[in-house]
C-alpha positions as CSV (number, residue, x, y, z in Angstrom):
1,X,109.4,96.9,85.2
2,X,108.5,95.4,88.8
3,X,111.2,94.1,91.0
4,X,110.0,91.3,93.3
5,X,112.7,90.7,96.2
6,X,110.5,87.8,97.7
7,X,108.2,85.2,97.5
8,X,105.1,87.0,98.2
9,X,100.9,86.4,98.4
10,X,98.1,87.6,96.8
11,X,96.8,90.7,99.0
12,X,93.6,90.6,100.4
13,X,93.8,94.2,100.9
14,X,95.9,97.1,100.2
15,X,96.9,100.3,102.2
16,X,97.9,103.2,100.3
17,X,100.1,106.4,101.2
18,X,98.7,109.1,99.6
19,X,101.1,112.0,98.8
20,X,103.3,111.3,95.9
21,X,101.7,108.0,95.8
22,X,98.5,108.3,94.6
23,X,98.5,112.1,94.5
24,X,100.5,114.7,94.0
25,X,100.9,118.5,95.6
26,X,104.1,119.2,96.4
27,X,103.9,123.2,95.4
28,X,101.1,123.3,97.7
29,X,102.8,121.7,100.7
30,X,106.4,123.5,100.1
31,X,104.4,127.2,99.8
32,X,102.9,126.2,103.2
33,X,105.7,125.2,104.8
34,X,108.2,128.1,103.2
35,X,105.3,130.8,104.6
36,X,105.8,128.9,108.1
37,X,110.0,129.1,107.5
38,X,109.5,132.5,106.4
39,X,107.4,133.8,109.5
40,X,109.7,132.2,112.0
41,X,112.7,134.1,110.0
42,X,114.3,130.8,108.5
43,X,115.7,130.3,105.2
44,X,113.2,129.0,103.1
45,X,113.6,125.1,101.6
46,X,113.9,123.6,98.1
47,X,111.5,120.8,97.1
48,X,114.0,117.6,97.4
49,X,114.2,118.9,101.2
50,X,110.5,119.8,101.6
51,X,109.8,116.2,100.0
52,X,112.6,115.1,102.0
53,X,111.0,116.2,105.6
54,X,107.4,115.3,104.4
55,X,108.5,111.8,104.7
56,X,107.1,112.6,108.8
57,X,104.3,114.0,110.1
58,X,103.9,117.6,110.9
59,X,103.5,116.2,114.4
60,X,107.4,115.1,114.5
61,X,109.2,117.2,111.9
62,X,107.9,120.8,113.5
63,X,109.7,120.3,116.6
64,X,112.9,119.3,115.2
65,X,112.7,122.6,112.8
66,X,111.2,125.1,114.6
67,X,112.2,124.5,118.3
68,X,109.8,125.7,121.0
69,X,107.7,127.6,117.9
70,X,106.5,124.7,116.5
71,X,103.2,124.7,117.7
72,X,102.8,128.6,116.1
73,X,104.7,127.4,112.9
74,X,102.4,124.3,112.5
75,X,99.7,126.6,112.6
76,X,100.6,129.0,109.9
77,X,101.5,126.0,107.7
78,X,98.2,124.5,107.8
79,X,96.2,127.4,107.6
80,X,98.2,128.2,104.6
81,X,97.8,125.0,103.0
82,X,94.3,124.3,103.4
83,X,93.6,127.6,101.8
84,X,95.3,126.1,98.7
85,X,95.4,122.2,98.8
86,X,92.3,121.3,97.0
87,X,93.5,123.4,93.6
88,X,97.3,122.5,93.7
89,X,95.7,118.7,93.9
90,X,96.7,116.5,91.4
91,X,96.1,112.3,90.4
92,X,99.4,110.7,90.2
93,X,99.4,108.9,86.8
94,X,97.9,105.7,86.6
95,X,96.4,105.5,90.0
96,X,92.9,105.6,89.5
97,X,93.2,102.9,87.2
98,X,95.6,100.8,89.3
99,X,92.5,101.7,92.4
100,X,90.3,100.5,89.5
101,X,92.4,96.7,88.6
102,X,92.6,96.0,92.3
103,X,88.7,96.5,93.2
104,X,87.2,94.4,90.3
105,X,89.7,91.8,91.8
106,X,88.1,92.2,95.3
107,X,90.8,93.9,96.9
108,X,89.5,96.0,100.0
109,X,91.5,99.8,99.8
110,X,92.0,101.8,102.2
111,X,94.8,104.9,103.0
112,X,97.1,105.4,105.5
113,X,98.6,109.0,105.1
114,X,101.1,111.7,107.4
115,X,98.8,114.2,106.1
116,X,96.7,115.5,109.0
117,X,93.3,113.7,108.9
118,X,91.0,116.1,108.4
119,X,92.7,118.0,105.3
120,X,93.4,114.0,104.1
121,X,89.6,113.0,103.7
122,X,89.2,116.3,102.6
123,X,91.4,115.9,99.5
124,X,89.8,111.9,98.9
125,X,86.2,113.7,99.3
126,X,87.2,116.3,96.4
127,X,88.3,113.8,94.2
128,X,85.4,111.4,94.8
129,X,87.3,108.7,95.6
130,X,85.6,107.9,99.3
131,X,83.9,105.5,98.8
132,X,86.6,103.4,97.1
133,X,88.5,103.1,100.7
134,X,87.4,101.0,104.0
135,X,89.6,103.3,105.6
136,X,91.2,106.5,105.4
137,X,93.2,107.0,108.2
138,X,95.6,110.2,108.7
139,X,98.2,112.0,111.1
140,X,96.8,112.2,114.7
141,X,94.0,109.8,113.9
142,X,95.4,107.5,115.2
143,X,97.8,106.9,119.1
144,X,101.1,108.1,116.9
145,X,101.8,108.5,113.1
146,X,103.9,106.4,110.6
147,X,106.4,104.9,110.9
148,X,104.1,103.8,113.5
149,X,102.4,101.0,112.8
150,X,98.8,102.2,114.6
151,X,97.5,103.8,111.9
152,X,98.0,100.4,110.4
153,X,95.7,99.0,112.8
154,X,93.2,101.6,113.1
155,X,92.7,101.8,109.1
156,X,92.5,97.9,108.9
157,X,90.0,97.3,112.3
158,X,87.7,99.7,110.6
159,X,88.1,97.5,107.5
160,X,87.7,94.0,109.5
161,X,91.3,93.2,109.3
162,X,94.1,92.4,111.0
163,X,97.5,93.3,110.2
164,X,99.2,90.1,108.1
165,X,101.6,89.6,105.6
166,X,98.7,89.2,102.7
167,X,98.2,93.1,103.6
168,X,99.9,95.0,101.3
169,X,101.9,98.6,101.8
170,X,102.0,100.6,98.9
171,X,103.8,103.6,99.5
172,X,107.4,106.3,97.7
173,X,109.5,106.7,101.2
174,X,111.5,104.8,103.7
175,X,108.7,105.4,106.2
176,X,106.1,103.5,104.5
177,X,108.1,100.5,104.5
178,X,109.4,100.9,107.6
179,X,105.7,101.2,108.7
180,X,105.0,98.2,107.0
181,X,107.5,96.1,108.7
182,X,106.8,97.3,112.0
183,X,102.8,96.2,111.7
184,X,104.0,92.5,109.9
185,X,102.4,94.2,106.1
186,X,104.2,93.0,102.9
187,X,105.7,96.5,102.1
188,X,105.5,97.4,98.3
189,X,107.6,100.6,97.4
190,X,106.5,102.9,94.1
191,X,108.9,105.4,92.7
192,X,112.2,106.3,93.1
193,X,112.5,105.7,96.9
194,X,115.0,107.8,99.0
195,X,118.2,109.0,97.3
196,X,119.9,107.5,100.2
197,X,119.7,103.8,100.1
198,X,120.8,103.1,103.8
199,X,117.5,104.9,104.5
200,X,115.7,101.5,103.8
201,X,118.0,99.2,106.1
202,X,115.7,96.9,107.8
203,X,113.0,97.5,105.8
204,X,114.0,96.7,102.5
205,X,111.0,96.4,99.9
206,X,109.9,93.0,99.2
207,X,108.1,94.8,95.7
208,X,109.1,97.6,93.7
209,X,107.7,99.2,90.8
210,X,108.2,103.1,89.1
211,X,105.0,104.2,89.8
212,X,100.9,103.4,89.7
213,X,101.0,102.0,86.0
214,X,104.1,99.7,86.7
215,X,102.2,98.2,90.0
216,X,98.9,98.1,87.9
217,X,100.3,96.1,85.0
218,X,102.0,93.8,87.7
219,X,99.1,92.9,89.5
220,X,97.4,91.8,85.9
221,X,100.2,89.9,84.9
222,X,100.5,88.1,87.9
223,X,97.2,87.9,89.6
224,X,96.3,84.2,88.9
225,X,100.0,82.9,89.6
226,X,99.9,84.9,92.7
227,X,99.9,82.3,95.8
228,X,96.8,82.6,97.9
């Protein structure tokens, strides 16, 4: 069941993460990234710390793994992923009906991702689910990546929007809602969230639910009691 930490309004839009959010590849992206280890001769990684690191962009997390190699090991992981990413792809439960509940209440979508741009729409084309977003906005779209808040922006200007609190953030990690904070979103957090709490210090959730369904049934309970 949903746990509401604040008072909060009905959104007039709503920014999704994308991995384990809405969709789910985690084989994919640890193959890719253990074929990367592998080639620079380092151990390879189970998935809580593949899941763990994919919190970030490729963008920040190479460096700090792979030193002065990044740039090489970056490059084997996404040629090895996008050989792959498209079959290991898979709908998160409930999410194309909770995309579904918050259209035919008039709710402009749109997804801001740490998946590099490209490979992003890519996966959103496959599924047919394009046209269901104002934006799609990925890693080096925009000036930096989440936490971030410009890919904030730059999904919502393409949309017509400003950043507000009647924006919502749905995302599973500590860097969504950190992102959220930073642009001034109402940050709504699916799943688990991290293992350790203190990762969400200053960025608490102000909504939390276990996962697509949870948030879908929430938003049908609650629509018309919702403040505007």
């Amino acid at each position: 069941m949903a746990e509401i930490a604040e008072t909060f309004v009905r959104p007039r839009a709503v920014l999704f993460d994308w991995d384990n959010t809405l969709v789910e590849n985690w084989r994919t992206i640890r193959a890719a990234l253990n074929a990367a280890l592998a080639d620079a001769g380092l151990p390879p990684m189970e998935m809580e710390q593949v899941m763990f690191q994919a919190r970030h962009s490729a963008q920040d997390i190479f460096p700090k793994l792979f030193g002065d190699g990044w740039r090489h090991a970056r490059t084997i992981f996404y040629d090895h992923f996008a050989q792959k990413h498209l079959a290991g792809l898979s709908i998160m439960p409930g999410a194309e009906e909770l995309l579904d509940v918050l259209r035919e209440r008039g709710v402009i979508l749109a997804v801001v991702s740490n998946k590099k741009g490209d490979l992003l729409r890519r996966e959103i084309d496959f599924l047919g689910w394009t046209a269901r977003f104002a934006g799609i906005v990925g890693a080096q779209d925009a000036s930096a990546d989440k936490p971030d808040p410009a890919p904030v922006h730059l999904a919502l200007d393409a949309a017509g929007l400003l950043a507000s609190g009647d924006i919502w953030l749905v995302g599973d990690t500590d860097i969504d809602m950190r992102t959220a904070v930073a642009a001034g979103c109402y940050p709504v957090l699916v799943g688990l969230g991290p293992s350790d709490p203190a990762l969400l210090e200053g960025a608490q959730p102000a909504l939390r639910c276990h996962n697509c369904d949870d948030l879908a049934g929430f938003v049908r309970r609650h629509w018309r009691t919702i403040s505007v």
